[in-house]
VOGU-3710 file (C-alpha; in Angstrom, 3 decimals, decimal comma):
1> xxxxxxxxxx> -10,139/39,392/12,080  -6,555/39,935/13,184  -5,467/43,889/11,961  -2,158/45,688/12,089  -2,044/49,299/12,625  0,679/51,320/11,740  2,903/48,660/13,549  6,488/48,561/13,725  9,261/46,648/15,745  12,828/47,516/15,958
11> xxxxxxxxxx> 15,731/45,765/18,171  18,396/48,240/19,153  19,091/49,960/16,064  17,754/47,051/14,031  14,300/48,151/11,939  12,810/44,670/12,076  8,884/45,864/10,853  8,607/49,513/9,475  4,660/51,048/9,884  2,522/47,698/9,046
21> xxxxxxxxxx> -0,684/48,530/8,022  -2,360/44,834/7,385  -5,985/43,155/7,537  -6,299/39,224/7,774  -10,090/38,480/7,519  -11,653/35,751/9,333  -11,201/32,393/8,269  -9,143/32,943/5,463  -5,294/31,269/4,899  -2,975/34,830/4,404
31> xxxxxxxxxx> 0,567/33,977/3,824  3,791/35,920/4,670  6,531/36,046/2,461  9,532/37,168/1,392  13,141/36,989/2,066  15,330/36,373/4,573  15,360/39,365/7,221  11,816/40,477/5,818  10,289/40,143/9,222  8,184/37,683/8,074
41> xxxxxxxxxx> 8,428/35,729/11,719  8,857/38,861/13,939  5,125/39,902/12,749  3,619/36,320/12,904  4,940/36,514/16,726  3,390/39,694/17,511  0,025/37,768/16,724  0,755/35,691/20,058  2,284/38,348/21,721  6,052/36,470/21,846
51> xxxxxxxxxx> 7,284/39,858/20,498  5,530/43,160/21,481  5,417/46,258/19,063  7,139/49,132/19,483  4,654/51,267/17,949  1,300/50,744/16,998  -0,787/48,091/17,628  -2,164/44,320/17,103  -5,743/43,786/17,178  -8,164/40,253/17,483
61> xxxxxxxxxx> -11,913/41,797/15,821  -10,945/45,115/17,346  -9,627/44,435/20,810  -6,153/45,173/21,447  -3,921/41,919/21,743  -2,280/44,401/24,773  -5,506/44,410/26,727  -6,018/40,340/26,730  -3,382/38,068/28,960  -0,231/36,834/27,429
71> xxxxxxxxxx> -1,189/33,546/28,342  -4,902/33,355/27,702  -4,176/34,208/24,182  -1,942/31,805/23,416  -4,479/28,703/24,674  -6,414/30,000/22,447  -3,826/30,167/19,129  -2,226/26,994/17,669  1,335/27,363/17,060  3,087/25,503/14,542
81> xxxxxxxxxx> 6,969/25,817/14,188  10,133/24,201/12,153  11,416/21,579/13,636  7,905/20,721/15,705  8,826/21,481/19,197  7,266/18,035/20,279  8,568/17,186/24,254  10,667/14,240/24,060  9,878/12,780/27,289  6,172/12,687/25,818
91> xxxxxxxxxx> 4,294/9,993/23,825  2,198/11,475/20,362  -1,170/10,980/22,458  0,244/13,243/25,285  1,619/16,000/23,361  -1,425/16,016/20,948  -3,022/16,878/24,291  -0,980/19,102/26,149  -3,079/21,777/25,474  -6,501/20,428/26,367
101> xxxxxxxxxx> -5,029/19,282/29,650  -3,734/23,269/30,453  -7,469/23,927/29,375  -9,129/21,149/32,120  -10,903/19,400/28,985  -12,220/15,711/31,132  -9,873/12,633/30,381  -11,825/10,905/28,394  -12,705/13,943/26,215  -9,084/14,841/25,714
111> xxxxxxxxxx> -8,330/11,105/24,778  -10,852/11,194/22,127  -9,764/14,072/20,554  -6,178/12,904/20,616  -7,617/10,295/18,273  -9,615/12,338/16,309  -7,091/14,635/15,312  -4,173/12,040/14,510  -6,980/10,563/12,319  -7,296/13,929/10,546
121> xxxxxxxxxx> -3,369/14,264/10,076  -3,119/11,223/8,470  -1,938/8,696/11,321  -3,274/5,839/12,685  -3,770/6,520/16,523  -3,328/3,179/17,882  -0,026/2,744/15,922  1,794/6,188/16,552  -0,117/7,132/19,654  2,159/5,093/22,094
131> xxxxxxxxxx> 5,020/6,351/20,283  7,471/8,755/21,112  8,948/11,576/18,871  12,178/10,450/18,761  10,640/7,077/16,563  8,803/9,459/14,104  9,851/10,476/10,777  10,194/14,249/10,219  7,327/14,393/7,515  5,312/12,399/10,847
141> xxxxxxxxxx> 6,689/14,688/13,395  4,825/17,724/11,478  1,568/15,895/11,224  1,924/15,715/15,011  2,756/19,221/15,221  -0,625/20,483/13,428  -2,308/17,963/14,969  -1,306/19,445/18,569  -1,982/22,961/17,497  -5,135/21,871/16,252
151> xxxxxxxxxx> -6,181/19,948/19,223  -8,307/22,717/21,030  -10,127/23,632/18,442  -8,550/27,344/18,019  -9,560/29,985/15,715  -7,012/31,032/14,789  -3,511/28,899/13,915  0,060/30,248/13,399  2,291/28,267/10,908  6,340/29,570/11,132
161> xxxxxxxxxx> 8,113/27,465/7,931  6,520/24,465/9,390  7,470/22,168/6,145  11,226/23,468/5,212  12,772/21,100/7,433  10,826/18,308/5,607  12,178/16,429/2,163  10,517/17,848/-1,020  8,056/14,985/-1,623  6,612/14,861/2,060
171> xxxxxxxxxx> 6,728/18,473/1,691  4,254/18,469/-1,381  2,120/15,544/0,413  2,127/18,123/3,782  1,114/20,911/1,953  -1,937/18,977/-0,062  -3,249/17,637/2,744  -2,936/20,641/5,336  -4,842/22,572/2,153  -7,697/19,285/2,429
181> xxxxxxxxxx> -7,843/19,884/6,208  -7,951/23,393/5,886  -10,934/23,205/3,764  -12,970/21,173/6,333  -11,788/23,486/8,824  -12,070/26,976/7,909  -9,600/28,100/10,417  -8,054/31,760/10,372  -4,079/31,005/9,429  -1,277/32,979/9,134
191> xxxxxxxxxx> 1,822/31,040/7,401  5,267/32,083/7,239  7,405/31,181/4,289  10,513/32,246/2,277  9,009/29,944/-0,518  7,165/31,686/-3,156  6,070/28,635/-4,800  4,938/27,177/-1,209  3,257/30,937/-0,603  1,179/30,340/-3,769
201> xxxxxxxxxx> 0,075/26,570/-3,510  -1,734/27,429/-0,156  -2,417/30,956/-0,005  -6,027/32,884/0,351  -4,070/36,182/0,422  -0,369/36,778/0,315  1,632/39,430/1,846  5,028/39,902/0,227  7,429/41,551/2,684  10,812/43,560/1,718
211> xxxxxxxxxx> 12,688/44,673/4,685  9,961/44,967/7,300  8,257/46,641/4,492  4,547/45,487/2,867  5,256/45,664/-0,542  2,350/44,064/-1,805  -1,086/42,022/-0,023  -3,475/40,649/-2,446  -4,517/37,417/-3,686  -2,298/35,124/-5,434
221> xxxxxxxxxx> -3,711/35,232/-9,179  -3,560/38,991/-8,687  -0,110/39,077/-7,742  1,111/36,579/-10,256  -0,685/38,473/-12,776  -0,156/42,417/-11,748  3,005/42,432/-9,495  3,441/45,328/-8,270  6,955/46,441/-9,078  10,177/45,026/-10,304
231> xxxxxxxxxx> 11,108/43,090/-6,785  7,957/41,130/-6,757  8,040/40,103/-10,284  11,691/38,774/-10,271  11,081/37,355/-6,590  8,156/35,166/-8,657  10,070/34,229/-11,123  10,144/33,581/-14,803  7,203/31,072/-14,650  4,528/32,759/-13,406
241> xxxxxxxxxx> 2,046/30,970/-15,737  3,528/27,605/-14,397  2,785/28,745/-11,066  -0,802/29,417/-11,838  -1,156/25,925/-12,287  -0,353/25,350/-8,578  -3,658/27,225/-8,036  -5,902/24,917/-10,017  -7,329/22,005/-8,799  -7,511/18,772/-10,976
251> xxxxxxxxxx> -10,802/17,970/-9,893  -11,911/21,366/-11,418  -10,426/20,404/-14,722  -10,883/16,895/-15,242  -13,457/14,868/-17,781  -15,073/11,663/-17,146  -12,650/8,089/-17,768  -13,683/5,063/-20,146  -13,200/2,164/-17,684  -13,712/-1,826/-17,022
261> xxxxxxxxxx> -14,005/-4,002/-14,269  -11,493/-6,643/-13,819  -13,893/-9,221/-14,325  -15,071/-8,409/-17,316  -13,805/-10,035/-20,608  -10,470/-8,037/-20,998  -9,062/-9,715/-23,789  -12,419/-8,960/-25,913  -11,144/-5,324/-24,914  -7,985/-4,857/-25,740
271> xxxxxxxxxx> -8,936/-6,701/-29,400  -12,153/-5,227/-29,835  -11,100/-2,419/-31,357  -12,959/1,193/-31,005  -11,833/2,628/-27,400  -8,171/3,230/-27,280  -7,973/2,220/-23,635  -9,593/1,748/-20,335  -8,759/2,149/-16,947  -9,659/-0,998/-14,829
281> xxxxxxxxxx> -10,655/-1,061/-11,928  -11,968/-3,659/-9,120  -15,454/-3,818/-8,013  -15,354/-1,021/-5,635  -13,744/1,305/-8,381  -10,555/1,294/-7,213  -7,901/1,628/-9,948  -5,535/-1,331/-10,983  -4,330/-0,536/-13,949  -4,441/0,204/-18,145
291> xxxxxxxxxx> -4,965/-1,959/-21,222  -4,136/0,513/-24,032  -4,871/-1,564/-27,635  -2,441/0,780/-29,132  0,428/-0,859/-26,968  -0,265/-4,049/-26,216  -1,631/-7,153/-29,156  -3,972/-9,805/-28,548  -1,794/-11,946/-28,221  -0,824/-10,583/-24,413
301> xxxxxxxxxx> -2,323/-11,802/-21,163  -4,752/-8,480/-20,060  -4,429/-9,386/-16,871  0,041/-9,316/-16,661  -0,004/-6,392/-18,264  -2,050/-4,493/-15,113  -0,105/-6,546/-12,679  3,152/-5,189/-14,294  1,916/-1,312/-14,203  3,044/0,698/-11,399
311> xxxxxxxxxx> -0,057/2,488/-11,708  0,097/4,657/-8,450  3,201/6,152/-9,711  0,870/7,662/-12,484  -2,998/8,661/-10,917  -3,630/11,715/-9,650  -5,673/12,443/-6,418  -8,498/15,178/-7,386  -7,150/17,840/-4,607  -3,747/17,854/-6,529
321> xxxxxxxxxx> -2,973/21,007/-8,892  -2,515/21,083/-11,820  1,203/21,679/-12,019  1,483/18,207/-10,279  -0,535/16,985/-13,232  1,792/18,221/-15,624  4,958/17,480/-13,705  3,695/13,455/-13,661  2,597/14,044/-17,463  5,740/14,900/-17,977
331> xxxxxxxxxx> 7,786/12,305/-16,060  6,034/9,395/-17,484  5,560/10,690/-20,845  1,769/10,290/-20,879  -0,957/12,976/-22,422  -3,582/11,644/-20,196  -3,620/10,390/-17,033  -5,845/8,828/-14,241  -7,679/10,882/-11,264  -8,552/8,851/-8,134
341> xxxxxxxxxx> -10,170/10,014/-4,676  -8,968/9,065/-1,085  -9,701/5,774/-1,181  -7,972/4,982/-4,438  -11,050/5,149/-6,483  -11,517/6,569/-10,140  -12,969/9,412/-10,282  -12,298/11,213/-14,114  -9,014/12,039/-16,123  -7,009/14,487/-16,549
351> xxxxxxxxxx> -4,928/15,631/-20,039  -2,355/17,771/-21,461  -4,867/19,568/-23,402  -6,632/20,477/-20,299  -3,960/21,549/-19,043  -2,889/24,020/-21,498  -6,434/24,775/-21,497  -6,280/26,062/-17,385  -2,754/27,718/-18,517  -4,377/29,932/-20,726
361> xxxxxx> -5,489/32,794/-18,735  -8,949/33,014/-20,819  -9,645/28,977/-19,844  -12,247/28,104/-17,666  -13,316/24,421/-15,659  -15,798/22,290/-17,624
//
């Protein structure tokens, strides 16, 4: 548990954190947010000791961060920043394992942990390990960045903006599957952002800052629902019930799919009548395509009809939210759409009506 007691920070006559009383429990993802000059960053520093308080104090389960060496704490924090802070002159393999080096981990433990944790970001280790960061994308360069920080196994993991530099789609992808590793991992986070709707995609607990100030520290649906005063409701936004969505998990929501294998007779399908559609799919599940009866005739070949869809462009993976849902609902004009798993497979669906049915505060999962 990482605690702030009456902690404050100032730099000359600037008030950077005024009297921070705050409690991050164990294991838990709290974010920080809040606009720019908040001192949002100046209290995720004092957590590795880069900035010192002026008053009060930082605590790790009720030891003084003071009392424990500068340096010793931070092997045992991952630190993720904007812009990555990969070394240049360093492959991916090598700076995934700077850290596991300074710790004396055996070569060929480091190596296979190198591995193991490009695997979990999302990157194929023989293919980007040799690389260096200057041939990396920057949606890339931040999976190597959490993969580093993760690569000692720390308890605890400091996130400053890590995904603003990155593109909005990579961003969304990031932020999905940092929330899928963070579920396997259970680690105790503390995420800066000046991004509300960012804040409440990942959050456990937010903590909404005003001029070094707490304003308010609860968790999400709380503060979407009850903000606190006039600040935090117009720093939310209009769309509060929108961003509820981001919150809710399609898996959570979604009902099973009527679907066919592509070997079976498709053309009895789609002119069969009854069922209004199928999702097809190959013999391992995975999902190829639609035949919709109310769309297509007879007459039509089953089969160029799925090779024309660009079907990925409309399924859902299960760990998405339900705002993405809607926001591909939307964009493709479809009430219902298909949910898939990692591996491409079909899983359920997921529909408008559901939808509406999570956006009503009184709706509950299936």
């Amino acid at each position: 548990m990482i605690r702030f007691e009456g902690v404050g920070r100032s730099f000359g006559d600037v008030r950077a954190v005024n009297g921070l009383d705050l409690e991050i429990p164990e294991r838990e993802l709290c974010v920080l947010v809040g606009p720019s000059g908040a001192g949002k960053s100046t209290i995720l520093r004092m957590i590795n000791r880069l900035v010192e308080p002026t008053e009060g104090r930082v605590a790790l389960d009720g030891r003084d961060l003071r009392s424990i060496g500068a340096e010793t704490l931070r092997r045992g924090i991952g630190y993720v920043i904007q812009g990555v802070g990969l070394f240049p002159h360093l492959t991916v393999s090598a700076n995934v394992s700077v850290v596991p080096e300074l710790l004396g981990w055996p070569r060929a433990r480091i190596a296979g942990r190198s591995r193991e944790m490009l695997e979990l970001v999302g990157l194929d280790p023989d293919r980007y390990g040799p690389r260096y960061p200057s041939q990396l994308s920057g949606g890339e360069a931040q999976r190597v960045g959490v993969a580093r920080a993760l690569a000692s196994d720390p308890p605890i993991l400091l996130m400053d903006e890590p995904f603003s530099a990155v593109d909005p789609v990579n961003r969304l992808r990031l932020q999905n599957e940092f929330l899928s590793i963070q579920r396997r991992l259970r680690k105790t986070v503390v995420f800066v952002t000046h991004d509300v709707d960012e804040a409440i995609r990942l959050a456990d607990r937010i903590a909404v800052l005003r001029a070094g100030s707490l304003v308010q520290y609860d968790e999400p649906e709380a503060i979407l629902d009850r903000p606190a005063d006039a600040f935090i409701a117009g720093f939310l936004g209009a769309d509060r019930a929108l961003k509820r969505l981001s919150r809710r998990t399609i898996r959570d929501w979604m009902r099973p799919a009527a679907s066919a294998r592509v070997d079976s007779d498709l053309a009895e399908l789609l002119c069969g009548g009854g069922q209004g559609y199928w999702w097809i799919v190959d013999g391992d599940g995975r999902l190829l395509g639609c035949l919709d009866s109310t769309l297509a005739g007879c007459s039509e070949d089953p089969r160029e009809i799925i090779a024309s869809q660009r079907i990925e462009d409309m399924a859902m993976n299960h760990d998405a939210s339900l705002k993405d849902a809607l926001s591909v609902m939307l964009g493709s004009s479809a009430r219902t759409i298909p949910v898939v798993d990692g591996a491409f497979r079909l899983v359920g669906e997921i529909g408008l009506d559901d939808v509406e049915r999570a956006a009503d505060h009184g709706g509950k999962p299936k």
